[in-house]
C-alpha positions in Angstrom: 0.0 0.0 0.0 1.6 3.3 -0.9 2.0 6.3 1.7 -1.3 8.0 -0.2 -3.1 5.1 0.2 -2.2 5.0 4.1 -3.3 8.2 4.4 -6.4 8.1 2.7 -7.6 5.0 4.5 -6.6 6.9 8.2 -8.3 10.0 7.6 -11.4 8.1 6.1 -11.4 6.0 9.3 -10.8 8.9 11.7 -13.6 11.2 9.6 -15.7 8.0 9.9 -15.3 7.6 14.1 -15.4 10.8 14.4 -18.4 11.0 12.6 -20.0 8.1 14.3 -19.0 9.5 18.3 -20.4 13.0 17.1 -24.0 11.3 15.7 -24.5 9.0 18.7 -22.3 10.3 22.1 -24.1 12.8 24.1 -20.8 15.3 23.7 -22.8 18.0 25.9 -22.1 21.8 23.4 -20.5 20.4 21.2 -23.2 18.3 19.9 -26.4 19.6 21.9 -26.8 16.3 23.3 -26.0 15.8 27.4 -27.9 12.5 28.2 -28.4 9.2 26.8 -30.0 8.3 24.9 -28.8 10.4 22.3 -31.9 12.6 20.1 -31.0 11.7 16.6 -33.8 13.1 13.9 -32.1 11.1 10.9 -30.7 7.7 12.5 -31.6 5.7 8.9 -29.6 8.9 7.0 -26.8 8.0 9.1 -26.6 4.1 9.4 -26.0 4.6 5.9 -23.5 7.8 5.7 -21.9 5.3 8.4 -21.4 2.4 6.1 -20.4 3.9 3.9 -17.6 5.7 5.3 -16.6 2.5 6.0 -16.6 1.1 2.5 -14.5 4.2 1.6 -11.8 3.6 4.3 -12.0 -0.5 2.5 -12.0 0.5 -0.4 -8.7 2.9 0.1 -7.1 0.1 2.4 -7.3 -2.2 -0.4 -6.8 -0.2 -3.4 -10.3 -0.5 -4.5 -10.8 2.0 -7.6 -14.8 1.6 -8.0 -14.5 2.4 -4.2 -11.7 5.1 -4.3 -13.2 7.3 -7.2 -16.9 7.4 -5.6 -15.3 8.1 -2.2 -13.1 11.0 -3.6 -16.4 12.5 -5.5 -19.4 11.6 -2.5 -16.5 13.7 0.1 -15.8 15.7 -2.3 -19.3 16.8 -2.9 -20.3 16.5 1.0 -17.1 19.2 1.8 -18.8 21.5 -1.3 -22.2 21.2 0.3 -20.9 21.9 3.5 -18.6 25.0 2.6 -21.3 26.7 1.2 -24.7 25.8 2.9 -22.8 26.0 6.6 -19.5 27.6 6.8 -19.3 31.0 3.7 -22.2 32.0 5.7 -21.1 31.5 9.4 -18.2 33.4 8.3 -19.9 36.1 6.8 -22.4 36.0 9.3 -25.3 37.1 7.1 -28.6 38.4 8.7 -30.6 35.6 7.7 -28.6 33.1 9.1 -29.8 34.5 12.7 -32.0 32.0 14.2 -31.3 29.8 11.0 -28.6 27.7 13.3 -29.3 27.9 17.2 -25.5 27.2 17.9 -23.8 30.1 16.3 
């Protein structure tokens, strides 16, 4: 396995426990959640982000390319989606973002 590879497959893993402790962990702020058991509005949504987050860290830890290439364009597309629904305008803190997200 080459040092890309390696790499891939750790952050895909780490992205994919962090993901998972974030979802179900009652992490008090950080996640709004202080008790078990843990409120979760879209648990099928994220069995399935979970699984496959694990397919992507497979498929990078054993050179899968079907696997690699619709890793690299789902994340891809996820950190898009993200950037511009969530964190352009926390950053710009537009006016219609206030009461938008209770957390800013």
């Amino acid at each position: 396995m080459t040092s890309l590879d390696k790499l891939a497959t750790v952050c895909t893993g780490t992205f994919f426990l962090y993901y998972e402790v974030y979802r179900w962990v009652p992490l008090g702020k950080w996640n709004w959640q202080f008790t078990f058991p843990v409120i979760n509005e879209q648990f099928y949504p994220d069995l399935i982000i979970g699984l496959l987050l694990l397919w992507f860290a497979w498929s990078f830890a054993t050179r899968r390319r079907v696997g690699m290439w619709a890793a690299s364009i789902l994340l891809t597309l996820w950190v898009v989606i993200h950037l511009f629904d969530w964190w352009i305008p926390y950053a710009r803190s537009l006016p219609q973002n206030i009461g938008r997200y209770h957390f800013y």
